[in-house]
C-alpha positions as CSV (number, residue, x, y, z in Angstrom):
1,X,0.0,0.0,0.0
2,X,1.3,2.9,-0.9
3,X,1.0,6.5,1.2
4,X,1.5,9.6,-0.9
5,X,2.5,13.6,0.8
6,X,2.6,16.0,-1.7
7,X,5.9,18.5,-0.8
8,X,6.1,21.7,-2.9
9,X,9.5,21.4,-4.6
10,X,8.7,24.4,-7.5
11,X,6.2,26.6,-8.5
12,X,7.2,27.9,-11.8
13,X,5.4,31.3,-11.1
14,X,3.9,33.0,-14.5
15,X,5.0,36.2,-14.2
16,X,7.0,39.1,-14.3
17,X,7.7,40.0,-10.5
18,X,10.1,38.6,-8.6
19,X,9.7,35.6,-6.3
20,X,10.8,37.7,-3.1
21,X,7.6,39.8,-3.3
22,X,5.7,37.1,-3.9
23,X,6.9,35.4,-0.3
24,X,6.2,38.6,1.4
25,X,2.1,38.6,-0.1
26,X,2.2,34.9,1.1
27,X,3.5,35.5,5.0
28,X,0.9,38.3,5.1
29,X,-2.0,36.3,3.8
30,X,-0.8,33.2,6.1
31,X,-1.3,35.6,9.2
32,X,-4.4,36.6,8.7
33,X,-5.4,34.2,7.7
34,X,-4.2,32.5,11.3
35,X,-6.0,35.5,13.3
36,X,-9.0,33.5,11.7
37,X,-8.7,30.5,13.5
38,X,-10.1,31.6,16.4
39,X,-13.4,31.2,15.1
40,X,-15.6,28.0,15.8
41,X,-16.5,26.2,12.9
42,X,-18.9,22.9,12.0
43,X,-16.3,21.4,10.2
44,X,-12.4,23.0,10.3
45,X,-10.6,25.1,7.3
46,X,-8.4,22.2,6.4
47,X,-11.4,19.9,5.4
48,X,-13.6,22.4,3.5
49,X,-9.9,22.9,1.6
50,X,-9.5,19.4,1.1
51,X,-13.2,18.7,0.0
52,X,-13.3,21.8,-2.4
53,X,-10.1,21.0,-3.7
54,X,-11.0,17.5,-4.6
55,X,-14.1,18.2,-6.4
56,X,-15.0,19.1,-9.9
57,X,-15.2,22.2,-10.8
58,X,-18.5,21.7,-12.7
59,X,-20.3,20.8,-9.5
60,X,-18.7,23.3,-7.8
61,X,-19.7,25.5,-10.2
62,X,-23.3,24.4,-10.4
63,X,-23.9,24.5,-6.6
64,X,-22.6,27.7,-6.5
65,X,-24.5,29.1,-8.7
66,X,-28.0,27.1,-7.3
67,X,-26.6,29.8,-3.8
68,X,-27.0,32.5,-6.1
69,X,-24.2,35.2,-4.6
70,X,-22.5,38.1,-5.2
71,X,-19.6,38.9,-3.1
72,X,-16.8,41.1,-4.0
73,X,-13.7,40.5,-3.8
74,X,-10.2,41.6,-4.7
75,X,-7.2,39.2,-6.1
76,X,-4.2,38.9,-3.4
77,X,-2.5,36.9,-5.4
78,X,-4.1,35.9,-9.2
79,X,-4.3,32.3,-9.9
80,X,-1.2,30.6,-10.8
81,X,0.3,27.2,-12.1
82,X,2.9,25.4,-10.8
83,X,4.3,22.0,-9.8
84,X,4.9,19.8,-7.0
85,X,6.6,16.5,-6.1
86,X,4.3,13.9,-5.1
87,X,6.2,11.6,-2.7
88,X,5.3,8.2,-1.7
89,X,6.2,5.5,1.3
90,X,6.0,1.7,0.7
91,X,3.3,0.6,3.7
92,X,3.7,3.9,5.5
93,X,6.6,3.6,7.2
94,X,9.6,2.8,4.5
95,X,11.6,5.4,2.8
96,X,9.9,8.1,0.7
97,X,10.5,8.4,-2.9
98,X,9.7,10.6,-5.2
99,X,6.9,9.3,-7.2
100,X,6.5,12.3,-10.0
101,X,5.5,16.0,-10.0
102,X,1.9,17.1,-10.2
103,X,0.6,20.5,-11.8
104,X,-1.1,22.4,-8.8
105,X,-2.8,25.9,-9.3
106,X,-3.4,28.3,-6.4
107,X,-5.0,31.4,-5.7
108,X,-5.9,33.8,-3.0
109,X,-8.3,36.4,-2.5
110,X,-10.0,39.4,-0.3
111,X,-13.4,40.0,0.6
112,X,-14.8,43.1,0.6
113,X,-15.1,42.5,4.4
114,X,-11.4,41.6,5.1
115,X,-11.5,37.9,5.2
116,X,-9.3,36.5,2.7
117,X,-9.4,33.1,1.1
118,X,-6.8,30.7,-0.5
119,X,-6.4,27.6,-2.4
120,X,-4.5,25.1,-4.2
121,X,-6.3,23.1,-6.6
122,X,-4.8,20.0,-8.8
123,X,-4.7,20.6,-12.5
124,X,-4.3,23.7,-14.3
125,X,-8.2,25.3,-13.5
126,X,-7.4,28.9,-13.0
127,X,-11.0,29.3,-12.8
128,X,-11.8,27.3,-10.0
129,X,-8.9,28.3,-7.9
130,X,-10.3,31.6,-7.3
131,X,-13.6,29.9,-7.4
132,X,-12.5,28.1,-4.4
133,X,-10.5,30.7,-2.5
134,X,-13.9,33.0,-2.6
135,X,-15.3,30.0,-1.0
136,X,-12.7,30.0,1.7
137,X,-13.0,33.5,2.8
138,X,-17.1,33.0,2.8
139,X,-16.7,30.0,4.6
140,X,-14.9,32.0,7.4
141,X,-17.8,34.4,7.3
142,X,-20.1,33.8,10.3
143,X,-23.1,35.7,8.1
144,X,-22.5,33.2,5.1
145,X,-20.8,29.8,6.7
146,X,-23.6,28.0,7.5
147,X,-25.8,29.2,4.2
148,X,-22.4,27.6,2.2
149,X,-21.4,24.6,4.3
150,X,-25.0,22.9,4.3
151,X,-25.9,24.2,0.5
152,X,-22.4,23.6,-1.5
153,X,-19.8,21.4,1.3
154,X,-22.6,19.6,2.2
155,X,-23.0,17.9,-1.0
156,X,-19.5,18.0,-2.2
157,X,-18.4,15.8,0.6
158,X,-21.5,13.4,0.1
159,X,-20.5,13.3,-3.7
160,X,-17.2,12.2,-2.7
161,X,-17.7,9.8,-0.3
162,X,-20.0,8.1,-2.5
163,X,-17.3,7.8,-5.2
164,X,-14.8,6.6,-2.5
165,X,-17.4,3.8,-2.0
166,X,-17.5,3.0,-5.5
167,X,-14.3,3.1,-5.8
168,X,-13.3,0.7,-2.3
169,X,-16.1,-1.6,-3.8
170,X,-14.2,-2.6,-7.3
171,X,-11.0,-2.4,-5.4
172,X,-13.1,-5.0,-2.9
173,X,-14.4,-7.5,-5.9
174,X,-10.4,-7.6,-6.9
175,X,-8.8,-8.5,-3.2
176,X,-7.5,-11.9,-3.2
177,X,-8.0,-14.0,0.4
178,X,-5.0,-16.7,0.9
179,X,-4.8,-18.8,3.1
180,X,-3.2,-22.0,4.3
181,X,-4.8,-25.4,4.5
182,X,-3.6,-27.7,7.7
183,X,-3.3,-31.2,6.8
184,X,-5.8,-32.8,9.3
185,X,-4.9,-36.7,10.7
């Protein structure tokens, strides 16, 4: 079995600035975005990342759309390609090794209100990047949280527990039981 942890080894920034300023943005977004953790929350930042991050963009897309909002926002940092190494460990517990880079995108914004928002996103969707950092900032909204975790990361994380059942399910009808036979007297 095989355990993968995704380290960022480049992100080959499309742009003119320099890196340097782009590290400063970064640390400055980072703490505020700390000074939000404070805040009690149905389910933490880290999984609404993880379950935005992992779904489609087109259901994303649709369910944010069914909410129907407006909010305004500015771009922190615009949404940008890059790469990461992908590492893996044999069972969990043996050496890592690099299994191959990945093409990430990431983004980060401000509401109106001050909150700001971030994401990484596999792929190369620029689109829902930003689509997903808005999310973030709402999410740490107390007057939009609870309208956007039960109407949009409600259903995302039902959606993809449902294909992780599918998916355990053929990996289930493929498992191979051996065992030993005694020789009885």
């Amino acid at each position: 079995m095989l355990y993968f942890n995704v380290i960022v080894v480049s992100l080959n920034l499309i742009s003119s600035k320099r890196l340097d300023k782009y590290t400063i943005d970064w640390e400055i977004l980072m703490k505020h975005a700390n000074e939000q953790k404070n805040r009690t929350t149905e389910i933490n930042r880290r999984s609404w990342l993880s379950i935005l991050a992992k779904s489609p963009l087109s259901e994303i897309q649709a369910l944010w759309n069914k909410l129907e909002l407006n909010p305004e926002w500015e771009l922190i940092r615009k949404p940008e390609i890059g790469m990461v190494m992908v590492q893996g460990r044999t069972g969990g517990n043996g050496n890592a090794f690099n299994l191959g880079e990945m093409t990430i995108t990431r983004a980060a914004v401000r509401l109106k209100n001050g909150n700001a928002g971030l994401s990484y996103v596999q792929g190369r969707s620029k689109k829902q990047a930003e689509l997903c950092a808005v999310l973030d900032a709402m999410l740490q909204t107390p007057a939009s949280h609870s309208q956007i975790f039960n109407n949009l990361i409600t259903p995302l994380k039902e959606t993809l527990e449902k294909l992780r059942t599918q998916r355990s399910k053929k990996a289930a009808n493929t498992k191979v039981n051996f065992f030993t036979m005694a020789r009885g007297h």
